[in-house]
SEKOLGU-84589 format. One record per residue (C-alpha): x, y, z. Coordinates in pm, whole numbers. Each point is the difference from the previous one (the first is absolute). Layout:
! SEKOLGU-84589
NODE, px, py, pz
NODE, X, Y, Z
...
***
This chain:
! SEKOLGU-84589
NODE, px, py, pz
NODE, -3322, 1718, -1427
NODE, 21, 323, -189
NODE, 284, 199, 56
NODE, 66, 397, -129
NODE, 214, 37, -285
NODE, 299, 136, 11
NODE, 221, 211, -159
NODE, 263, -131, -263
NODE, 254, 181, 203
NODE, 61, 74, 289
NODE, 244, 305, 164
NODE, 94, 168, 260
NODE, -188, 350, -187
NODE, -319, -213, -87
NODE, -92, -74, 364
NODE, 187, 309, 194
NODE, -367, 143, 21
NODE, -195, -312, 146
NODE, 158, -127, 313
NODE, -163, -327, 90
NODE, -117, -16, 356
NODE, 144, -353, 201
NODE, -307, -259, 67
NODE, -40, -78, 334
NODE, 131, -358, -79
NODE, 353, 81, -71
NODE, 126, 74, 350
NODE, 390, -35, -43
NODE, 136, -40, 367
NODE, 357, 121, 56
NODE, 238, -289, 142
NODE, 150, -14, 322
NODE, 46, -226, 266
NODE, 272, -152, 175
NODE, 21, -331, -275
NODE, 10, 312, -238
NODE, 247, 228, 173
NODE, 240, -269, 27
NODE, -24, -151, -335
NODE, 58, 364, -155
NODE, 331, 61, 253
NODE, 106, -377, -148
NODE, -89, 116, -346
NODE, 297, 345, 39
NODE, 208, -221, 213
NODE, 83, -253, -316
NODE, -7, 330, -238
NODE, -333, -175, -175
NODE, -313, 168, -179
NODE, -320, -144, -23
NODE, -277, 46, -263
NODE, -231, 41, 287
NODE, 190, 303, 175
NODE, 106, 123, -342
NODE, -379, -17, -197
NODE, -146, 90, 354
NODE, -189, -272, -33
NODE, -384, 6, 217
NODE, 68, -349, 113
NODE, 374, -21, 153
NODE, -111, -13, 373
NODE, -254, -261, -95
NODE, 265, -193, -193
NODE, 288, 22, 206
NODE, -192, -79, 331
NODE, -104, -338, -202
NODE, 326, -110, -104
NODE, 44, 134, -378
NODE, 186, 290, -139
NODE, 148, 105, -322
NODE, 322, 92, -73
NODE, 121, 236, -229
NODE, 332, -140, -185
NODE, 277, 162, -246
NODE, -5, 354, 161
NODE, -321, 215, 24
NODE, 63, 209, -329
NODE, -202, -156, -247
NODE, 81, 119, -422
NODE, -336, 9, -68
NODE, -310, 275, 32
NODE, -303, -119, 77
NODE, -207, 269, 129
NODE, -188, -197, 271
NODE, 318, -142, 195
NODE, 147, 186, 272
NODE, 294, -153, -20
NODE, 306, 223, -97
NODE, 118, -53, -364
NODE, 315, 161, -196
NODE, 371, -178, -32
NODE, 27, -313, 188
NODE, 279, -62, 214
NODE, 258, -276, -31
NODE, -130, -344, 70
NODE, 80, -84, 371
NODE, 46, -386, -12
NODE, -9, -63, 374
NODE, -381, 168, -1
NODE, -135, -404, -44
NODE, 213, -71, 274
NODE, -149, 247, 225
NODE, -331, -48, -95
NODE, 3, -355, 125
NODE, 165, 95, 311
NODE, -292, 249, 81
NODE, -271, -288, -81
NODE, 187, -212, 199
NODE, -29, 266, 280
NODE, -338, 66, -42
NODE, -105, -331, -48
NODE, -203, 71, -245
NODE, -265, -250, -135
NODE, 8, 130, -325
NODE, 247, 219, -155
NODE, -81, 220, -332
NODE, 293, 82, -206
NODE, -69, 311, -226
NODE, 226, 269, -181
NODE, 8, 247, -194
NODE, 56, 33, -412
NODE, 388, -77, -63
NODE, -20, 124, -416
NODE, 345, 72, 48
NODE, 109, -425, 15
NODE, -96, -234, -282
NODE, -95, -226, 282
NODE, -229, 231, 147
NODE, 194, -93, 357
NODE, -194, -359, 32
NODE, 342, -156, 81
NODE, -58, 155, 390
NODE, -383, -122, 24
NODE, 116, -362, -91
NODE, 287, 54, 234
NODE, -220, 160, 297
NODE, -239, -328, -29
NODE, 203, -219, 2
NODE, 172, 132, 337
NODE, -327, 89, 192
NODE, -86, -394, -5
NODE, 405, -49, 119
NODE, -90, 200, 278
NODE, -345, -30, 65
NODE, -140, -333, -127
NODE, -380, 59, 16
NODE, -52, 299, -108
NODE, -137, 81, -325
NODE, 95, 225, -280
NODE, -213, 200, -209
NODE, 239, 207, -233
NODE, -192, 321, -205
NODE, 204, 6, -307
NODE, 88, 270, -258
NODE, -115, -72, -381
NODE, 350, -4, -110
NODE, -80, 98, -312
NODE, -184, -304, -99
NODE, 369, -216, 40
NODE, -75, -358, 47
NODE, 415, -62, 85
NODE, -70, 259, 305
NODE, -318, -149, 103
NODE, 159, -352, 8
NODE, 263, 92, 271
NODE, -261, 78, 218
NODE, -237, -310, -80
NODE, 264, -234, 39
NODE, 15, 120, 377
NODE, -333, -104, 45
NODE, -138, 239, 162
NODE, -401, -99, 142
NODE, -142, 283, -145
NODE, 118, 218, -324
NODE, -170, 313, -1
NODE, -12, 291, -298
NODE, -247, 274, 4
NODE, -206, 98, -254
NODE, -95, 314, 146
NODE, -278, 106, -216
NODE, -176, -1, -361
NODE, 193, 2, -356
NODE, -182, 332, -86
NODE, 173, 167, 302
NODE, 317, -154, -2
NODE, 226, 225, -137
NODE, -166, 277, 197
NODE, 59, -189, 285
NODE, 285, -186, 18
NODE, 202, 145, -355
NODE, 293, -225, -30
NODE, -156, -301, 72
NODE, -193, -213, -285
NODE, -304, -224, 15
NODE, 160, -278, -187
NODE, 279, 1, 274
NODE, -234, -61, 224
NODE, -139, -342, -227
NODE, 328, -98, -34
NODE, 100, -18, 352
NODE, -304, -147, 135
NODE, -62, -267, -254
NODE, 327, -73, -7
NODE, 39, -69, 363
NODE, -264, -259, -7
NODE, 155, -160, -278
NODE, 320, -42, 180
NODE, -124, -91, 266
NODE, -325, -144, 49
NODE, -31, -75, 359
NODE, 94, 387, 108
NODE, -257, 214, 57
NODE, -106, 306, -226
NODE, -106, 306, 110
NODE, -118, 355, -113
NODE, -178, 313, 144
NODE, -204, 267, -128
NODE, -75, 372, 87
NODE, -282, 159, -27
NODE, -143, 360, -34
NODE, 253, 143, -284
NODE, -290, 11, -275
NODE, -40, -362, -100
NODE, -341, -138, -12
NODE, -162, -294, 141
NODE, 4, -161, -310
NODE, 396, 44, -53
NODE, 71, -144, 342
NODE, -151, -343, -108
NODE, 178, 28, -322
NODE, 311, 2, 186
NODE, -103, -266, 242
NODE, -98, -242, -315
NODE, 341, 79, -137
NODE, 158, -82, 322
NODE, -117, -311, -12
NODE, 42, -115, -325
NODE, 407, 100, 166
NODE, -94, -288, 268
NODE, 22, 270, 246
NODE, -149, -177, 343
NODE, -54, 279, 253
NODE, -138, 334, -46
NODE, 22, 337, 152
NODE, -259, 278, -56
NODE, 25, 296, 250
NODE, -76, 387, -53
NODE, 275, 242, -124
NODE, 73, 270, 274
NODE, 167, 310, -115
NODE, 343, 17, 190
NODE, 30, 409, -45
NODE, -132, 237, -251
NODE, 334, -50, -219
NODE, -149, -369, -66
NODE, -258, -105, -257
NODE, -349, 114, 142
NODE, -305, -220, 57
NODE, -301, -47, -232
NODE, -218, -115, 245
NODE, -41, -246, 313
NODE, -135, -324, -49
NODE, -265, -159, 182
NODE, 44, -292, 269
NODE, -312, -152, -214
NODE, 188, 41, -307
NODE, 319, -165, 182
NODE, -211, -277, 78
NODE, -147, -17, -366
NODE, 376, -28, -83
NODE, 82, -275, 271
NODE, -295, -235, -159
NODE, 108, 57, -385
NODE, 340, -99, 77
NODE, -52, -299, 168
NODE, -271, -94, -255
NODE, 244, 46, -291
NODE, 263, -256, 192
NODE, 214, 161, 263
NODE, 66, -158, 253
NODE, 24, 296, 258
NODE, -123, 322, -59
NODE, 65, 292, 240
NODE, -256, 307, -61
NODE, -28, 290, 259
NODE, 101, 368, -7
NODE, 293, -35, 200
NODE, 158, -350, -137
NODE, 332, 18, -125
NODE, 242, -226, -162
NODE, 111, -230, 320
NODE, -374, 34, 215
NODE, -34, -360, 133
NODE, 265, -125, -177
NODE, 86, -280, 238
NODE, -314, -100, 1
NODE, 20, -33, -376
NODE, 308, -223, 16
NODE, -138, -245, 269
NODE, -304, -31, -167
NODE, 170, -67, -359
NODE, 342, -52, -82
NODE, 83, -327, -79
NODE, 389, 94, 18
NODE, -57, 129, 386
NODE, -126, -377, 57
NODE, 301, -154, -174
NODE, 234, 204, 200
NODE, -143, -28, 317
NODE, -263, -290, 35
NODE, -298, 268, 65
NODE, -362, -122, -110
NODE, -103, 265, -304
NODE, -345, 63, 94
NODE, -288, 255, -217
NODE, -126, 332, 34
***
């Protein structure tokens, strides 16, 4: 498939002039709902965040009324800039240890099916807070036996002693984001580094073989075709089992802008390539995000959800 090139950078100035005009196929429906209303009054009540309420994510109402949401752990300041996130970033507050505790309380209230346990950066701890996502998992099955976890981890700066903490939890699915293409890195996300991305993600499946791996892509930042299964060849030479690939929506004008819209041909180009090249799940739409069907991709895999809980692992 041929695809435009693009430029080598990409800024806010370069694209003020061209505003790109929303296919018909991205319809992004604004939650609501009682299952929604309530979960959101439970969510203030326990003094929580989520990723999906704090990324405004185009799936939440979808997600929640299934039985899966994210949580957002170790405050909602992140110390890092990357100019597609919405969430807020700056000095982080003090670490609030009872946050695990509460998280697992609120699964346990929504009894949830699948919980994903995200945060933001924590630069300012050599152990990049993973103590509180091995201590969160490891109280959701106390109080919840059944339900699996899914945690979306920080890089930590590459640290295999952080990333151990939370593998030794055993979590059913360990999840880091690539995000996008090493060209654009820096532009995109500027403290974070390629290699810390390797590092955590091949590292995880060496410590643990029978956990799954995960990453996600964005597209529409100025990568081309060609980069995208570049990066999805690396990922797997990580062991990375499950992929994300869903189009980059500008959260406001102060955020990076778009290079273009993909196709829902060139999704499903994207879909086929990566389960060619050995993934075992691949999810490839305009609106997919990091936990879309993510219970279904635990039921259907992990061989650590069977141990714990006697279900049959199935295929996609």
């Amino acid at each position: 498939m041929t695809v435009t090139p693009t430029r080598d950078r990409v800024t806010p100035e370069t694209l003020e002039s061209r505003p790109l005009r929303r296919p018909e196929w991205i319809k992004v429906r604004a939650p609501s709902g009682e299952t929604y209303e309530r979960l959101q009054t439970l969510m203030r009540s326990k003094s929580l965040h989520t990723v999906c309420e704090e990324a405004m994510c185009p799936n939440m109402g979808e997600c929640w009324g299934s039985g899966t949401a994210t949580f957002l752990m170790l405050g909602d300041v992140c110390t890092r800039t990357c100019g597609f996130c919405d969430i807020k970033h700056g000095k982080p507050t003090l670490m609030d240890w009872g946050e695990a505790e509460r998280v697992a309380q609120a699964v346990k209230s929504m009894n949830l099916k699948h919980a994903v346990i995200t945060s933001v950066n924590r630069d300012d701890r050599r152990d990049g807070g993973s103590p509180i996502f091995a201590k969160v998992i490891r109280r959701i099955r106390e109080v919840l036996p059944g339900c699996s976890i899914e945690v979306l981890i920080p890089d930590f700066k590459g640290s295999l002693e952080a990333l151990k903490i939370v593998m030794d939890a055993r979590p059913e699915i360990l999840n880091h984001n690539v995000e996008t293409v090493p060209r654009l890195f820096k532009q995109v996300q500027p403290q974070d580094n390629y290699d810390w991305a390797a590092a955590t993600l091949s590292n995880a499946k060496k410590l643990d073989p029978e956990v799954l791996t995960k990453s996600g892509i964005m597209l529409g930042l100025g990568e081309t075709m060609d980069e995208v299964k570049a990066v999805m060849r690396d990922q797997r030479s990580w062991g990375v089992d499950i992929l994300t690939i869903g189009q980059y929506l500008q959260p406001s004008k102060k955020h990076l802008p778009m290079d273009r819209y993909y196709t829902l041909e060139e999704f499903v180009e994207l879909k086929r390539y990566g389960l060619e090249i050995g993934f075992k799940w691949v999810e490839s739409a305009p609106l997919v995000r990091s936990s879309y069907h993510a219970a279904e991709q635990v039921r259907a895999l992990s061989i650590v959800h069977r141990k714990l809980y006697g279900e049959t692992v199935g295929s996609n």
